[in-house]
C-alpha positions in Angstrom: 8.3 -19.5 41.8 5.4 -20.8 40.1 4.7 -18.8 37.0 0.7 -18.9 35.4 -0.2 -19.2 31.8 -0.9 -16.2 29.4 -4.1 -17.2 29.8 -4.7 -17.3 33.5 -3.0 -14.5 34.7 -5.2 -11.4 35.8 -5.9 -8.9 33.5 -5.6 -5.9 36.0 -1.5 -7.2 36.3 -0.8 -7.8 33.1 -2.4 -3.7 32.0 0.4 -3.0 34.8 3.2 -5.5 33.7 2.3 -3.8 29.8 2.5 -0.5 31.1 5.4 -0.5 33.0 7.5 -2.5 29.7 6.1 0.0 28.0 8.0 2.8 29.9 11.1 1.0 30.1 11.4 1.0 26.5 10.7 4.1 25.9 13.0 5.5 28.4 15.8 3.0 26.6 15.1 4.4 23.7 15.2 8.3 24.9 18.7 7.1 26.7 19.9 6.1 23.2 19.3 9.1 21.5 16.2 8.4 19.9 13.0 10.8 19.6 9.8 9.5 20.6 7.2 11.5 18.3 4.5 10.6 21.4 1.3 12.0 19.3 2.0 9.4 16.8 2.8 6.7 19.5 0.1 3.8 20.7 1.0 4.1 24.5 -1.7 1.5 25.1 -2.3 -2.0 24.1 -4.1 -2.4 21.2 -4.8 -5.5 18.5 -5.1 -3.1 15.4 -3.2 -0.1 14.7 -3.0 2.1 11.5 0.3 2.2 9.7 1.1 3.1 6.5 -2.7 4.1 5.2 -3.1 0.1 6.6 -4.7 -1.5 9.4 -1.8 -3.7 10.8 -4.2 -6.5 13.3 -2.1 -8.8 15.4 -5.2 -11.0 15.9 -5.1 -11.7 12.0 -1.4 -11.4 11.5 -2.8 -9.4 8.6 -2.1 -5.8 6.9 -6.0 -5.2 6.2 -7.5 -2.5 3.8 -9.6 0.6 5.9 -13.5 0.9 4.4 -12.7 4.5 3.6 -9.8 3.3 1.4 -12.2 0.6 -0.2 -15.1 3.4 -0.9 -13.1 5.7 -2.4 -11.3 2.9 -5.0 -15.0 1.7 -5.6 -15.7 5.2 -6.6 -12.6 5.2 -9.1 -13.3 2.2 -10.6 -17.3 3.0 -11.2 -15.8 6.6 -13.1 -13.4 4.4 -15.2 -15.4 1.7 -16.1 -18.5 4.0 -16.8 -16.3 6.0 -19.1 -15.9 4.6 -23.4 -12.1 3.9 -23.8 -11.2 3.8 -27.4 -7.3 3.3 -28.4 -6.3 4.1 -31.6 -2.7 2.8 -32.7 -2.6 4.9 -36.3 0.6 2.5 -37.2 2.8 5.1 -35.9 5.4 2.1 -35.4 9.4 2.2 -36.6 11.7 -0.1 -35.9 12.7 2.2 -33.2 9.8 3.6 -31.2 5.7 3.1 -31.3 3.2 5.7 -30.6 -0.4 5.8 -30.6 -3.3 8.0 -29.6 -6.0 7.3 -27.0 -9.6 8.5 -26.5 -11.3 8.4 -23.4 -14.4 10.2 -23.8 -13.6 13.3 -25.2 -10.1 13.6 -24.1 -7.7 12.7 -27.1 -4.1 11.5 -25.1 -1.0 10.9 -27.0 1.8 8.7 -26.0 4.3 6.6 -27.2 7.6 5.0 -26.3 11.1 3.2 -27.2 10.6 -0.5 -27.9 12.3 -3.3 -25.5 15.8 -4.4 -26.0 14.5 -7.7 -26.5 12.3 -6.5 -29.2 14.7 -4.3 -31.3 15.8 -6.8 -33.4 12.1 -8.5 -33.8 10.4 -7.8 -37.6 8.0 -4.8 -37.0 4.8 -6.9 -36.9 6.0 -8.9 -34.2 6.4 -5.3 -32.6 2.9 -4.0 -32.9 1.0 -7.6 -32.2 
């Protein structure tokens, strides 16, 4: 038997030669026990599929980020970068913890937390450089 490129074969077989894989697998799978969620399944041949929030494209052998995705993170870093962040670190440092308070915009934010192993047994202004 003389068996064509990838490239050379008709299109119209290999739509039947997908399809019918296609069903085979999914009928192994059913025969193992496994449910087949079919509204989420791609049942037909396709370059790019969403997965994940993702694009996953098989052209690119890339994971590529959806415009919507890109819009809406344009429009959260415009709001944070448009807003006047001022930290205030009142030397609310022990040997301990650190604390400090934050102002973004009119919003006052306290917060604070244990220092590092690695920094417990530093001098304290080694701490709050």
């Amino acid at each position: 038997m003389v068996e064509k490129k990838i490239s050379r074969r008709e299109s119209a077989f290999s739509m039947r030669s997908v399809k019918s894989s296609l069903y085979i697998v999914c009928r192994v799978l059913i025969m193992l026990g496994y449910t087949l969620g079919l509204a989420k399944c791609a049942l037909t041949p396709t370059g790019r599929i969403s997965y994940l929030g993702l694009l996953v494209d098989s052209h690119l052998h890339a994971f590529l980020i959806p415009e919507n995705k890109k819009e809406k993170f344009a429009v959260i870093q415009e709001s944070l970068l448009s807003r006047k962040a001022i930290f205030i670190f009142p030397g609310d440092a022990s040997q301990s913890r650190w604390a400090a308070v934050g102002h973004i915009g009119s919003r006052e934010f306290t917060f604070g937390d244990f220092w590092e192993e690695e920094l417990l047994l530093m001098n304290i202004n080694v701490k709050e450089m």
